[in-house]
C-alpha positions in Angstrom: -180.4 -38.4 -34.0 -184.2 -37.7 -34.5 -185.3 -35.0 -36.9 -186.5 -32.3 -34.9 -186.8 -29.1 -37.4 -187.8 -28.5 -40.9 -185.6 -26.0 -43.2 -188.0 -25.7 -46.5 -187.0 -24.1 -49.8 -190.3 -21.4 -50.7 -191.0 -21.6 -54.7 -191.3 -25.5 -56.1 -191.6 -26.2 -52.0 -194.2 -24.3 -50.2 -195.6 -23.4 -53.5 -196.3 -25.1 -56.7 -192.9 -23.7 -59.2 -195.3 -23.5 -62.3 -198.3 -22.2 -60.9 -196.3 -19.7 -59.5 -193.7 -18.5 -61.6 -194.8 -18.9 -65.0 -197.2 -15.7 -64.3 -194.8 -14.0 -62.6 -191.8 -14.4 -66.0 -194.9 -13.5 -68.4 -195.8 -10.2 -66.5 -192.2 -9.3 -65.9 -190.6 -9.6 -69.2 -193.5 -7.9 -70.7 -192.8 -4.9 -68.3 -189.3 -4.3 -68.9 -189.8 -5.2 -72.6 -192.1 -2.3 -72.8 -194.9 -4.7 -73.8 -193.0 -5.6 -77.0 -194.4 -9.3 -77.3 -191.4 -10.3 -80.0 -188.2 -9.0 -77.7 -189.9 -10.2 -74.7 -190.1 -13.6 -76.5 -186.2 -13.4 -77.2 -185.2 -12.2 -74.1 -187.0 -14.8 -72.4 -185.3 -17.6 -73.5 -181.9 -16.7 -72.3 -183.4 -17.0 -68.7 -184.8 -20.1 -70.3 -188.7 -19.3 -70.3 -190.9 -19.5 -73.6 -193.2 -17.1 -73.9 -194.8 -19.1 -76.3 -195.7 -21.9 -74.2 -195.3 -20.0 -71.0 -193.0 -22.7 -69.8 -189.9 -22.9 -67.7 -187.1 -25.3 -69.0 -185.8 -27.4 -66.6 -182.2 -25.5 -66.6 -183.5 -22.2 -66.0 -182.0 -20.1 -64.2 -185.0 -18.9 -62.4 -186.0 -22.4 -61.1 -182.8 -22.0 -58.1 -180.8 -19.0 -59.2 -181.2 -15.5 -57.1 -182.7 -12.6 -58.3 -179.0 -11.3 -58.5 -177.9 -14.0 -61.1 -181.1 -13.8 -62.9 -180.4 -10.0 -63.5 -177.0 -10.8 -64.6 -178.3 -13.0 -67.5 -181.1 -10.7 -68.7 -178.1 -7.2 -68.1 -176.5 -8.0 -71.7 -180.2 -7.1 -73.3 -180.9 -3.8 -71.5 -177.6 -1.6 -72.1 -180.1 1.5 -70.2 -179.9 0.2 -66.9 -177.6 -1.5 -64.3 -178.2 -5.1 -62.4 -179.0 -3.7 -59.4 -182.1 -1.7 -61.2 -182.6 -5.3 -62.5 -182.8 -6.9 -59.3 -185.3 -4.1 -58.2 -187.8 -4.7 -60.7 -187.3 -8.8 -60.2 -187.7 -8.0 -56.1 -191.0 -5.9 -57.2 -192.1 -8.0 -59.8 -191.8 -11.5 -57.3 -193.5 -9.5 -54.5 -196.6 -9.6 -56.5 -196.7 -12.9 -58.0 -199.9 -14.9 -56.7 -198.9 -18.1 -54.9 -200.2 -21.8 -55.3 -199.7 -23.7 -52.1 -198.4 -26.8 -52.6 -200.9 -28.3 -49.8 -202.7 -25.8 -48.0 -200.0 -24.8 -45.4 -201.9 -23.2 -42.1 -203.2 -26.5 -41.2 -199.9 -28.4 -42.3 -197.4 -26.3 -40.5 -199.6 -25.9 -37.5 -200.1 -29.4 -37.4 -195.5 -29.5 -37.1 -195.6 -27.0 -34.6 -198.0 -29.0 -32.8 -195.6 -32.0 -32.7 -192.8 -30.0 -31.7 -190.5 -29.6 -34.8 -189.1 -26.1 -35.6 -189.9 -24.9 -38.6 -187.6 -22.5 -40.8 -187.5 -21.1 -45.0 -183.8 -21.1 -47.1 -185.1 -19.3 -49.8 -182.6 -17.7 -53.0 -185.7 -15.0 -53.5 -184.8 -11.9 -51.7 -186.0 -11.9 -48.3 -188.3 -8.9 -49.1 -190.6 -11.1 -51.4 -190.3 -14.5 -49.4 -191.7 -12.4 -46.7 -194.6 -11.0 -48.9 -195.5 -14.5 -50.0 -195.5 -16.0 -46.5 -197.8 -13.0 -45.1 -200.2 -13.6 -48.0 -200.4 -16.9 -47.7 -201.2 -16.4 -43.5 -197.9 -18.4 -42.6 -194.8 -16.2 -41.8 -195.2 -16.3 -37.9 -195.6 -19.6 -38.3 -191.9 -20.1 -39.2 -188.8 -19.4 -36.4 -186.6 -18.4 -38.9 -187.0 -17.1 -42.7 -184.2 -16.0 -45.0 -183.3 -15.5 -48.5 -180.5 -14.7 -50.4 -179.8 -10.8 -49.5 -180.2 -11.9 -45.4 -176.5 -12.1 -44.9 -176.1 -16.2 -44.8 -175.2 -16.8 -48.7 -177.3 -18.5 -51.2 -177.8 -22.1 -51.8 -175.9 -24.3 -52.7 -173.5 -22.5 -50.2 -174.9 -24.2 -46.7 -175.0 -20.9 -45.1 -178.7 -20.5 -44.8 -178.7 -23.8 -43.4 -176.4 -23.6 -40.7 -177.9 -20.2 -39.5 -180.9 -21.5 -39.1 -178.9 -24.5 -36.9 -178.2 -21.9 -34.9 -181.0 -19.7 -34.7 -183.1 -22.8 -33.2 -179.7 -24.1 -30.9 -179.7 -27.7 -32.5 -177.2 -29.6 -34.7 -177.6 -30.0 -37.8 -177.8 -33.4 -38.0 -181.4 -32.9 -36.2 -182.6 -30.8 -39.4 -184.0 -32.0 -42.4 -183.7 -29.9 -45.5 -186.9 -29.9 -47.6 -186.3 -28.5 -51.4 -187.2 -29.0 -55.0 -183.9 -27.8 -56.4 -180.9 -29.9 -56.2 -179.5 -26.4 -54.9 -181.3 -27.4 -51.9 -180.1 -31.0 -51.9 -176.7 -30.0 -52.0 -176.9 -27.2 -49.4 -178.6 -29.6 -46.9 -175.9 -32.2 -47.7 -172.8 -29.4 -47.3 -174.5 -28.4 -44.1 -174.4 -32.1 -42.6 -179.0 -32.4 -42.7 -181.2 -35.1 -43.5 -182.4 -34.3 -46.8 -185.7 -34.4 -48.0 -186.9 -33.8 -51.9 -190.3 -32.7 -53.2 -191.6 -32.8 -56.6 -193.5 -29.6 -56.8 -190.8 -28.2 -58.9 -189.6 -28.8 -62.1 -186.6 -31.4 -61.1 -187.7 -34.9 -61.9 -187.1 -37.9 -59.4 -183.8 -38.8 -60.9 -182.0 -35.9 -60.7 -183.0 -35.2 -57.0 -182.4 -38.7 -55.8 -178.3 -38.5 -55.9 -178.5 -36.2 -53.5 -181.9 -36.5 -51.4 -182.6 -39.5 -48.6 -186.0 -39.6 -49.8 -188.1 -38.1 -52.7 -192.2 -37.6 -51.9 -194.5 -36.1 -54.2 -194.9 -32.8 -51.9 -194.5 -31.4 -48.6 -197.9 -32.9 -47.5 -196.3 -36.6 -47.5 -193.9 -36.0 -44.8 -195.4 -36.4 -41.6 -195.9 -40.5 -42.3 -192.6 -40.2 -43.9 -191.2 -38.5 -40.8 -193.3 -41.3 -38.5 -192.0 -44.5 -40.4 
């Protein structure tokens, strides 16, 4: 069956992972480390960022964990305060984070739209943020159907998202391709029964997406030719 909509994952996806995130991990363990530079340097590499390089590893939980699971890792350091206070400051913390478009996305959404396909985001950031980052970036009406992890459909790799957004738009899975950066994504589009699609605009190399994706392309911007080969 042809592909006829587009499910995308937002951060390593829509927008550059690094460009993105790094900023957001600096400004955000600084703040709830009260600026101390030393604990914000320890406390940063159990959620796997050095502050020292300002760079993610490639298992870190923030790459495809929710804000929820993020909290959970960083709760052991602050005994003053709960996860859900966690999550708060995460949510508030994402919300402002500036975003680096992958390819510039007006033109390359409006040129899907154009052709028909429905267009939807599975992100694990809380819808709140997703939606923040979209309106920035000029796109959110652009997509029929936007949700993150706090939307009521699970988180990925759960296929949840995915199959809500099946039925948001009325079609069948099978005429959905999943577009992520994450093998989170991979594996939710496979568990959901979609065409899957991975980007490298993340921090997953080629090899570990390509057990689980039908094709890998560089970024989003390559897959209108590979969509009309």
């Amino acid at each position: 069956m042809a592909i006829s909509a587009l499910l995308f994952d937002k951060d390593g996806t829509l927008f550059d992972f690094a460009a993105t995130w790094e900023s957001f991990a600096r400004a955000f363990l600084l703040r709830v480390c009260d600026n101390d530079e030393i604990r914000a340097t320890a406390v940063g590499l159990t959620i796997g960022f050095d502050m020292q390089s300002n760079n993610f590893s490639p298992d870190s939980i923030v790459i495809a964990g929710t804000p929820s699971e993020i909290a959970a890792t960083l709760l052991p350091h602050f005994a003053d305060t709960t996860q859900d206070a966690l999550v708060v400051l995460l949510n508030e913390e994402a919300a402002t984070a500036p975003q680096a478009e992958a390819v510039p996305l007006a033109s390359f959404l409006d040129n899907l739209r154009e052709q028909g396909f429905k267009l939807g985001v599975a992100t694990n950031d809380a819808e709140a943020p997703a939606m923040a980052h979209l309106t920035k970036a000029g796109v959110s009406e652009r997509f029929d159907f936007i949700a993150g992890f706090d939307s009521g459909h699970g988180a990925k790799p759960g296929p949840g998202q995915l199959l809500a957004f099946a039925k948001h738009i009325g079609m069948e899975p099978t005429q959905i391709a999943m577009v992520g950066d994450s093998t989170h994504d991979l594996i939710a589009g496979r568990a959901a029964g979609m065409t899957t699609i991975g980007v490298l605009t993340g921090m997953a190399q080629a090899e570990d997406l390509a057990p689980h994706a039908d094709v890998v392309l560089p970024d989003i911007g390559h897959i209108p030719a590979w969509l009309a080969a």
